[in-house]
Every structure is written in structure tokens, then in C-alpha cells.
N, C-alpha and C positions, 0 to 999 in steps of 0.2 A: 713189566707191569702186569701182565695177563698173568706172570707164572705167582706172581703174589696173591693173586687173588684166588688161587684155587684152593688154600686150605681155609678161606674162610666161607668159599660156596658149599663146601663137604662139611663143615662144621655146619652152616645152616640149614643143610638136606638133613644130617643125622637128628640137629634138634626138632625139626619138623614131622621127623619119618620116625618121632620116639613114642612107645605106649604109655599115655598117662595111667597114673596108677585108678583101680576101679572106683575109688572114690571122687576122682573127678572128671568122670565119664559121664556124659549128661545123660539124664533121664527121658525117656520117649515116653509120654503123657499119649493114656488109650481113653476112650469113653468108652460106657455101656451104652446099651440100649434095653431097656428094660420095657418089655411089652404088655401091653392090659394084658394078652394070654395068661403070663406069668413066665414066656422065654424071655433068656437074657442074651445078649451078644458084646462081649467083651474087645471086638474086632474093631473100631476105627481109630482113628488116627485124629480124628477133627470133630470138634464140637455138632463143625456144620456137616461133616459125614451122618451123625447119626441123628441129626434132627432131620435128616432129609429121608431117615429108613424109618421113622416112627409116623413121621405128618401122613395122615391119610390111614393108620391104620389103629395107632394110640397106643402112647404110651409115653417114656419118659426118660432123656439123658442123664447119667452123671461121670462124673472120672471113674476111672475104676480103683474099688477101695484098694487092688495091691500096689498101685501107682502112688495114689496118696498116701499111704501105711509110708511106700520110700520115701517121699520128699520129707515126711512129720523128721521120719530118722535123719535125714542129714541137715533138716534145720535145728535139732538137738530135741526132737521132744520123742516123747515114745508112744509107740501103738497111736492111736487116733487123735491125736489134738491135747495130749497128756504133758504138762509140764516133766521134762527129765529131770530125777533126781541125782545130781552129783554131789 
């Protein structure tokens, strides 16, 4: 019984330990921080990261537009919010 079961554990290692192709590689979503000075910082990872580096000094979060430029593409639109022409 055990020696049956070994090609289907190696089958299940290989399908798990396989590279999806780059299109269905999730996307890691950054924020700015975008400061009254006028510096930006493209660095966090979390909404709440970069609301905690602006309070107290000012200014303002958003995604970072190259974050949002990918998602528009793989939801089928192009550049910023542009319906794709097929």
C-alpha cells in the first residue's frame, strides 16, 4: 500500500514545486507617500505603513501608479483606466 502511494506523493511535490507562468504571479501592491515637502516614497507595503509615515508630518497616500498601470493590464484595459481596444 505505502509503495503505491509514492508516485502520487512525487506527482503532488512536482505539481506544487511547479513555476506558474508570469502572468499568474500575483502582484505585490506598494503605496506612496507623497509629502507636502514634495518627496515621494514608493516604499511600503501597507495602506496603514504609509499613513503612519505621513500623520504628524503631512501629506498624502496613494497605490503606486506602476502597481496600478499592472493591474489596469491584466484586468484588459490599458495604461490608466482606458477601456482596451480589441
Amino acid at each position: 500500500m505505502r509503495l503505491s502511494m509514492i508516485p502520487a506523493v512525487l506527482a503532488l511535490i512536482t505539481v506544487a514545486t511547479t513555476d506558474r507562468p508570469a502572468s499568474a504571479q500575483p502582484i505585490v501592491v506598494h503605496y506612496c507617500a507623497n509629502y507636502t515637502t514634495g518627496a515621494v516614497n514608493y516604499g511600503f507595503f501597507s495602506a496603514e505603513q504609509c499613513a503612519a509615515a505621513v500623520s504628524g508630518v503631512g501629506g498624502f497616500c496613494q497605490m503606486s501608479p506602476y502597481d496600478e498601470y499592472e493591474l489596469n493590464v491584466r484586468a484588459g484595459t490599458r495604461g490608466f483606466g482606458r477601456a482596451s481596444r480589441r
